[in-house]
C-alpha positions as a printed NumPy array, in Angstrom:
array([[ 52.259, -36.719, -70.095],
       [ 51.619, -34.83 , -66.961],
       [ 54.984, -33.652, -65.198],
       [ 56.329, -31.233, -63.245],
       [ 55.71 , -29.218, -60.196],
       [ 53.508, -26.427, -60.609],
       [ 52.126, -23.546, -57.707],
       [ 48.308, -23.22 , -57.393],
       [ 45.861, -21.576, -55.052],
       [ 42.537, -23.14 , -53.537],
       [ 40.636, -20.695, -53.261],
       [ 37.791, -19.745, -51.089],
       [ 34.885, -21.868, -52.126],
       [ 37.474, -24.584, -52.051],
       [ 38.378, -24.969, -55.828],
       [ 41.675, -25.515, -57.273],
       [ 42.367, -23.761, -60.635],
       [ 44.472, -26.664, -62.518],
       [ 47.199, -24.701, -63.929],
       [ 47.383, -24.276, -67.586],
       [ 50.112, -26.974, -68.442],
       [ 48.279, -29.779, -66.566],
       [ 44.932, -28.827, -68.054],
       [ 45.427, -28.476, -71.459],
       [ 47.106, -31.94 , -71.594],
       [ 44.04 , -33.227, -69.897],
       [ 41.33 , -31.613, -71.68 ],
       [ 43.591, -32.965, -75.144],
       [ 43.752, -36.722, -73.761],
       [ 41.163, -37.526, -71.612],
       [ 38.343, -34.366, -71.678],
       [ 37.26 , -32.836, -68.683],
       [ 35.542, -35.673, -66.045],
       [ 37.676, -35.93 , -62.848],
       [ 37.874, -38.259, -59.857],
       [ 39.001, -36.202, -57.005],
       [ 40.498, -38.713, -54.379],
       [ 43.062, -39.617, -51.901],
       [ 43.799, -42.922, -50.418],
       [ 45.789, -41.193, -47.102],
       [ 44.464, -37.886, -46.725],
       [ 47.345, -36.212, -46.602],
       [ 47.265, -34.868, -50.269],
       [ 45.091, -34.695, -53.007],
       [ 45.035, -37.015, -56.209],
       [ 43.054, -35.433, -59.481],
       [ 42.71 , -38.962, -61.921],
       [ 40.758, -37.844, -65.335],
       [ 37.875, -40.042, -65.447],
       [ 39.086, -42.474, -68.041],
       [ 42.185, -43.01 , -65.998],
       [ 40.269, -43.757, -62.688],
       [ 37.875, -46.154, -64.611],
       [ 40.552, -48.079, -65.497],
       [ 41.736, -48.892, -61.869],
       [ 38.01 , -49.772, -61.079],
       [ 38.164, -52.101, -64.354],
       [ 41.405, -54.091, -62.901],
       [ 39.701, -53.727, -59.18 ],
       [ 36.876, -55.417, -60.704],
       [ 38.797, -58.595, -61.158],
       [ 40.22 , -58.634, -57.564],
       [ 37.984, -61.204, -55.188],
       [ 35.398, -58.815, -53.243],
       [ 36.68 , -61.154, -50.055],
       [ 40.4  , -60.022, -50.345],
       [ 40.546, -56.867, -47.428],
       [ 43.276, -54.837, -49.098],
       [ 40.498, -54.11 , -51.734],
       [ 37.628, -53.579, -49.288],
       [ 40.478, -51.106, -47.74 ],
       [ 41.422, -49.606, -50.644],
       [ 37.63 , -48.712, -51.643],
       [ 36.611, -47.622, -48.48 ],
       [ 39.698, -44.79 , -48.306],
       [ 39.234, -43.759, -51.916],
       [ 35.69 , -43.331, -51.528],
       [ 35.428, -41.763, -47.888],
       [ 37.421, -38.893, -50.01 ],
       [ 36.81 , -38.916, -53.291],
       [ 33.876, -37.601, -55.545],
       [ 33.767, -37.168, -59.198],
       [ 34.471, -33.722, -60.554],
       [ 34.361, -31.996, -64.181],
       [ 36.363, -28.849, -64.863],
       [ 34.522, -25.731, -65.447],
       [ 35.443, -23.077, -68.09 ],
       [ 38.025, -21.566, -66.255],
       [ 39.796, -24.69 , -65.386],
       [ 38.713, -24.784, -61.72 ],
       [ 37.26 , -27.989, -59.945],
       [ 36.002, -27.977, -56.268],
       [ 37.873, -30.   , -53.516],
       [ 35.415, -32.224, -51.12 ],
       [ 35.377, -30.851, -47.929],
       [ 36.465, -33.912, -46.102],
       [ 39.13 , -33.856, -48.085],
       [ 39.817, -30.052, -48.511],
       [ 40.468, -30.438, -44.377],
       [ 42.364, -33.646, -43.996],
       [ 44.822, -32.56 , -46.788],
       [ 45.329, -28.839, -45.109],
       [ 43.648, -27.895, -48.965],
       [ 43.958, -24.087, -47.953],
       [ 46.326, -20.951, -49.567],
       [ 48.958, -21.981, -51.628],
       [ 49.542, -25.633, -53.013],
       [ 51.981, -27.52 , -54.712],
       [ 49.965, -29.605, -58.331],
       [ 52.592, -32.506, -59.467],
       [ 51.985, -34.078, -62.464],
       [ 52.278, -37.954, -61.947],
       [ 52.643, -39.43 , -65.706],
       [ 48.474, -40.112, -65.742],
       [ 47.337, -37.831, -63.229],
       [ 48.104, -34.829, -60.705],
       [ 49.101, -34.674, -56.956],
       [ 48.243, -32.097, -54.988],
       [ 50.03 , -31.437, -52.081],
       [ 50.054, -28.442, -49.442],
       [ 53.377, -26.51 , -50.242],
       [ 54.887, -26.591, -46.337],
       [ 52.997, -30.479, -45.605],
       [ 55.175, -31.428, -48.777],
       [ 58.305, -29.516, -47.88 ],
       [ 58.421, -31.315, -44.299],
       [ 57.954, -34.575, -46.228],
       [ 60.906, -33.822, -48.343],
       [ 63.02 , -32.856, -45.391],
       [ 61.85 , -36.124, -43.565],
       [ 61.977, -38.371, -46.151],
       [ 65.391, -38.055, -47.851],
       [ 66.31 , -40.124, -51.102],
       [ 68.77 , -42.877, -49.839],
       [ 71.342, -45.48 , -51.762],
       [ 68.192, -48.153, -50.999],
       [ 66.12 , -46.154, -53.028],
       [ 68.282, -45.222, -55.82 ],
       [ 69.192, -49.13 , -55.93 ],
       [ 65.73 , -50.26 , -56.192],
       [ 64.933, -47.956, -59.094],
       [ 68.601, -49.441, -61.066],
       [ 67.117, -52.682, -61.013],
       [ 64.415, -50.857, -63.419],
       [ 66.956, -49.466, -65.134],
       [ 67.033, -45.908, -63.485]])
């Protein structure tokens, strides 16, 4: 299970080194194919390979005429590329996305159960500030049992 909040770098040549945690745990479950995607563009989302394939494989059996799929596809795609992680753990960020995402200097990785967001450290901390946890939230997540 991928969790946590861990600090990274991109650096130059636009790569992100996956910190050591994350990686490991990836490289055990699901080897070392990435999809490198984002469906806003305001952060990054790293799937392993076997855990994007298996949103394509239930996308599969939604109706090509529905739009929220065509929508969905279209953002995913316009950013994303598939990746592999080299030997030191590093895998490049797709210059469309590098930019839209502010991919520069230091980052914040989150692990997300399946797969890791990437988020630039002050984007995210201004998204904390201006998104607060309210008594909505924390009611919607009780009927879950949380």
């Amino acid at each position: 299970m991928l969790r946590g909040n861990i600090s990274a770098k991109i650096d130059d040549k636009g790569r992100l080194k996956i910190p050591t945690l994350f990686r490991a745990t990836i490289e055990e479950r699901y080897g070392t194919e990435l999809f490198i995607t984002s469906l806003t563009g305001e952060h990054v989302s790293v799937y392993p390979m076997k855990v994007w394939t298996s949103i394509e494989e239930r996308l599969a059996k939604v109706p090509n005429i529905l739009p929220a799929r065509s929508k969905f596809l279209n953002r995913v795609n316009y950013f994303g590329q598939p990746g592999e992680l080299d030997r030191n753990g590093r895998v490049s960020i797709h210059g469309r996305l590098r930019e839209s995402a502010a991919m520069v200097g230091e980052v914040d990785v989150f692990g997300k159960y399946n797969y890791l967001d990437v988020w630039n450290h002050e984007r995210f901390a201004e998204r904390l500030a201006g998104e607060p946890f309210t008594e909505d939230d924390a009611r919607v997540l009780s009927e879950f049992g949380i």
